[in-house]
C-alpha positions as CSV (number, residue, x, y, z in Angstrom):
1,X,146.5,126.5,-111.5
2,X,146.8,124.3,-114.6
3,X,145.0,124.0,-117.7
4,X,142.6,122.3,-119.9
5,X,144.7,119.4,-120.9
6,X,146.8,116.5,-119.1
7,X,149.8,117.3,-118.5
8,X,150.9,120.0,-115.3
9,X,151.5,123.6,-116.2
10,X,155.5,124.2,-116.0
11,X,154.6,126.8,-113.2
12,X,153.1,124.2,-111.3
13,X,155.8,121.8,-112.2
14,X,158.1,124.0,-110.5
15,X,156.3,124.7,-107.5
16,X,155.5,121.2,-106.5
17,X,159.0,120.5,-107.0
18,X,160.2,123.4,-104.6
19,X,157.8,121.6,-102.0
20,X,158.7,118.0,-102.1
21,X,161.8,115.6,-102.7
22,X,160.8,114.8,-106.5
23,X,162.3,115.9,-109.8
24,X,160.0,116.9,-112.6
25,X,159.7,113.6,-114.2
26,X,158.8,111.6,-110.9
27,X,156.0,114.5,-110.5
28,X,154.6,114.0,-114.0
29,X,154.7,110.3,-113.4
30,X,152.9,110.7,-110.0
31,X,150.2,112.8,-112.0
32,X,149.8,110.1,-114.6
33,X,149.2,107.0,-112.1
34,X,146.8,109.0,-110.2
35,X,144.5,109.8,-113.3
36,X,145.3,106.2,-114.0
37,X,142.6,105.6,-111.0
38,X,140.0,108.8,-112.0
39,X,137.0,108.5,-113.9
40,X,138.1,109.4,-117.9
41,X,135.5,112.6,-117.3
42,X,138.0,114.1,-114.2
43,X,141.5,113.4,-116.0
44,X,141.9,116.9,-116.8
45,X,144.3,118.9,-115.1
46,X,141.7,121.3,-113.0
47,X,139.4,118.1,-112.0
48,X,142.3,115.6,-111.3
49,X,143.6,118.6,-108.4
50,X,139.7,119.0,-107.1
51,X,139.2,115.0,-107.2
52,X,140.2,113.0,-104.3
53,X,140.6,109.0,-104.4
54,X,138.9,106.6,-102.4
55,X,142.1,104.3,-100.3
56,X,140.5,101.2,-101.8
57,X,141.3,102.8,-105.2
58,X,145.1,103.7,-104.0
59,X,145.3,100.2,-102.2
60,X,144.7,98.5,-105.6
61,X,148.0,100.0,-106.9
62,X,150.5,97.0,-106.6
63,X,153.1,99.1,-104.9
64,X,151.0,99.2,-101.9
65,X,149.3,96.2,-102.4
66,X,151.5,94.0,-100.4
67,X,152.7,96.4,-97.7
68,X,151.7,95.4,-93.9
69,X,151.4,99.0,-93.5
70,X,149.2,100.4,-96.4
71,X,145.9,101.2,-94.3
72,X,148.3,103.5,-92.2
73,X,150.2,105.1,-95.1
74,X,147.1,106.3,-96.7
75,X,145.6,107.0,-93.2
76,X,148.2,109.4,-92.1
77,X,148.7,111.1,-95.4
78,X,145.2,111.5,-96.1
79,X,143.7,115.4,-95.4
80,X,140.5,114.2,-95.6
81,X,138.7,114.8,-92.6
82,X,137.3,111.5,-92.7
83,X,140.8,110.3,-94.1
84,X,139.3,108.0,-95.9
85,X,140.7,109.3,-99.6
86,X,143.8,111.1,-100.9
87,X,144.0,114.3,-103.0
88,X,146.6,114.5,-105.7
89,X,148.6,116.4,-103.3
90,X,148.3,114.1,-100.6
91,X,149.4,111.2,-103.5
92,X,152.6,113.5,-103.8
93,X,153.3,113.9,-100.0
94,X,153.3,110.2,-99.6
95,X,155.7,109.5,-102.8
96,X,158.0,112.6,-102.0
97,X,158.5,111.1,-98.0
98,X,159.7,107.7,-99.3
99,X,161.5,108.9,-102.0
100,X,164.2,108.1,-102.1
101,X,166.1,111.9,-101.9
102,X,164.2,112.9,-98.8
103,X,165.8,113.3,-95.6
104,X,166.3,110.6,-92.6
105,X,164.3,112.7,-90.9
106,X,161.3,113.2,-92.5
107,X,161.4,109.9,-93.2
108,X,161.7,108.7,-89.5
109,X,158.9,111.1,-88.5
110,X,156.5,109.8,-90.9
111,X,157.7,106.4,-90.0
112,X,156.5,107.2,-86.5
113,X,153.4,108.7,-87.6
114,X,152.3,105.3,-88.9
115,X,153.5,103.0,-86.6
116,X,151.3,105.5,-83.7
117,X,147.9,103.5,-84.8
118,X,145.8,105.7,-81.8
119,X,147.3,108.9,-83.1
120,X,148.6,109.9,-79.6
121,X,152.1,111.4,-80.5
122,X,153.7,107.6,-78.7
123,X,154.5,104.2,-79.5
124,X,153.0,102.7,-76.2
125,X,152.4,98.8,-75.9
126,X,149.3,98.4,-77.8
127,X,151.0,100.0,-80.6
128,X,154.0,98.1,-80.4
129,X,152.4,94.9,-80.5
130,X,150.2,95.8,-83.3
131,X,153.5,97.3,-85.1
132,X,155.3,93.1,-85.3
133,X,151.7,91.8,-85.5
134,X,151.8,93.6,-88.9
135,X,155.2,92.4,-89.9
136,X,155.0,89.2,-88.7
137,X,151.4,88.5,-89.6
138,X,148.2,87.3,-87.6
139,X,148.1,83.3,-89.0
140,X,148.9,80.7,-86.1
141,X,152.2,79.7,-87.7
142,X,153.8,83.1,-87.6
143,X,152.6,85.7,-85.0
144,X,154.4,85.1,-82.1
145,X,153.1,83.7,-78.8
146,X,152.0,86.2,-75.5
147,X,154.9,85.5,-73.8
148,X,157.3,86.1,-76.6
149,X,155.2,89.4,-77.6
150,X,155.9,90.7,-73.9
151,X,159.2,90.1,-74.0
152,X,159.8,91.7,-77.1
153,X,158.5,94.5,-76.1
154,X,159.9,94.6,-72.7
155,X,163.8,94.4,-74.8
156,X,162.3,97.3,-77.4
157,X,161.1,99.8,-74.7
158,X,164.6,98.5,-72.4
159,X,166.4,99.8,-75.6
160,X,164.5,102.8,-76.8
161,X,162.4,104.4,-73.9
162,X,164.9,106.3,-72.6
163,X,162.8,108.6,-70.2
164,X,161.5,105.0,-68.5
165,X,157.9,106.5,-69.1
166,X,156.7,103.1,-71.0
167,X,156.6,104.3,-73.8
168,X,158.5,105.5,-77.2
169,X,158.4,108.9,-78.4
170,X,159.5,110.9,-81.2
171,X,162.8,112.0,-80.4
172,X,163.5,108.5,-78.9
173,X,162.2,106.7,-82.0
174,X,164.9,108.9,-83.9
175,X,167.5,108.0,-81.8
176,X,166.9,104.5,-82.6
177,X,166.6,105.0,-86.6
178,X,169.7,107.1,-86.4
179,X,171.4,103.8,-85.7
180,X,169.9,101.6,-88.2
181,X,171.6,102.8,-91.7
182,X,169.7,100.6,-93.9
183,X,166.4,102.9,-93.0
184,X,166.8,105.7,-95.3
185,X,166.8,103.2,-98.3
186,X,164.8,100.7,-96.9
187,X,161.8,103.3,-96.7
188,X,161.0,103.8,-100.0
189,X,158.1,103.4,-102.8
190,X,158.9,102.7,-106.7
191,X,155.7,104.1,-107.7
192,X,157.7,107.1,-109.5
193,X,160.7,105.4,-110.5
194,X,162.2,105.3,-113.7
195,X,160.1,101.5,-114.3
196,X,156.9,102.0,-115.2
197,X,155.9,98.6,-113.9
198,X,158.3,98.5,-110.8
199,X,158.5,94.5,-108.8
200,X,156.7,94.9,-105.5
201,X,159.1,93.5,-103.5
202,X,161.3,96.6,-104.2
203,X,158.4,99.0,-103.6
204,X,157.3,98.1,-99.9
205,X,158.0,100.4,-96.8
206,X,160.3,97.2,-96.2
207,X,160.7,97.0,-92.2
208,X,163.3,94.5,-91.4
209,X,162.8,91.8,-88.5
210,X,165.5,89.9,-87.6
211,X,165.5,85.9,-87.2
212,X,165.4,85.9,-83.5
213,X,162.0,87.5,-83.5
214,X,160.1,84.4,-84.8
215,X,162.2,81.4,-83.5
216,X,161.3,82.2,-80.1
217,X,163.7,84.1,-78.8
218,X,163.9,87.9,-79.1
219,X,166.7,89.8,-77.8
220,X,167.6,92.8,-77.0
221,X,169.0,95.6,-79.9
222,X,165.9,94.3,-82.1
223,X,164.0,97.1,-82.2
224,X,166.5,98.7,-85.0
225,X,166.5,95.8,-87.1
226,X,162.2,95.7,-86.7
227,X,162.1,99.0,-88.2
């Protein structure tokens, strides 16, 4: 579908809007950034739906920029079977998820998605730990000690793992968003808001920690402020 020119077809307008959480305009601005990043030669129409983008192309944009998460955003919205670029379509997915119209739970499942960094359908340990490492940072002055890591995680899976398997899965990782009401607006992305140069500080998949977690001592009911 599409034409010769720059701008989508009305038909395809329409059909990408019946499959994601976007109006018109946030679609036709979605199409505009991602030219923004193709070669002048593939900013037609046709090429810009055949032409995928490279994530250290999508990284540059400064919505993602600064996000702890960006690798993983692009990773698990990526069809590439080396998932190492995103399609126009794939550029959509990701903007329609943290949009801000779309549902707690798509959100929450795609929130999962990226916080499982060994793609095993849980949040075991390793992931866990990697999950504050990225919030908190890796420099000596903020990641937290061993210890304090271990018990973090001992109060998140206490609180979330309900089937005591020592682990987190889907369903149980829902049960804890569904108590943490800033999530829905928290997870969102300004790259198709009505700014065409939105701040990043209101763009990032913004995760919040609580205080405890880097004074040394984390307690339990974190794991619904961490996320």
């Amino acid at each position: 579908m599409g034409g010769s020119g720059s701008r989508l077809s009305k038909e395809l307008l329409a059909e990408y809007q019946d499959l994601t959480f976007l109006t018109k305009q946030e679609i036709l601005l979605a199409h505009r950034r991602f030219c923004e990043l193709l070669p002048p030669e593939h900013r037609t129409v046709e090429e810009s739906l055949h032409t995928r983008v490279s994530f250290e192309q999508i990284l540059s944009l400064p919505e993602l920029k600064a996000n702890p998460f960006k690798e993983r955003i692009c990773m698990v919205f990526s069809t590439s079977p080396t998932r190492d670029s995103l399609s126009f379509e794939d550029f959509l997915d990701l903007l329609s998820v943290f949009s801000d119209t779309a549902t707690p739970d798509i959100k929450s499942h795609y929130a999962f998605r990226i916080f499982d960094f060994d793609d095993d359908g849980t949040l075991d340990r390793e992931d866990l730990s990697r999950l504050v490492n990225c919030l908190t940072g890796e420099g000596e002055d903020t990641r937290l000690s061993a210890s304090e890591m271990k018990q973090l995680i001992d109060n998140i899976l206490e609180e979330s793992d309900i089937d005591r398997d020592g682990t987190i899965n889907l369903s149980e990782f829902q049960h804890v968003i569904s108590r943490s009401p800033d999530f829905a607006s928290s997870s969102r992305t300004g790259l198709v808001g009505a700014c065409d140069h939105p701040h990043v500080g209101d763009t990032q998949v913004h995760f919040h920690m609580c205080g405890n977690l880097q004074n040394g001592s984390p307690k339990r009911g974190q794991f619904s402020h961490i996320i």
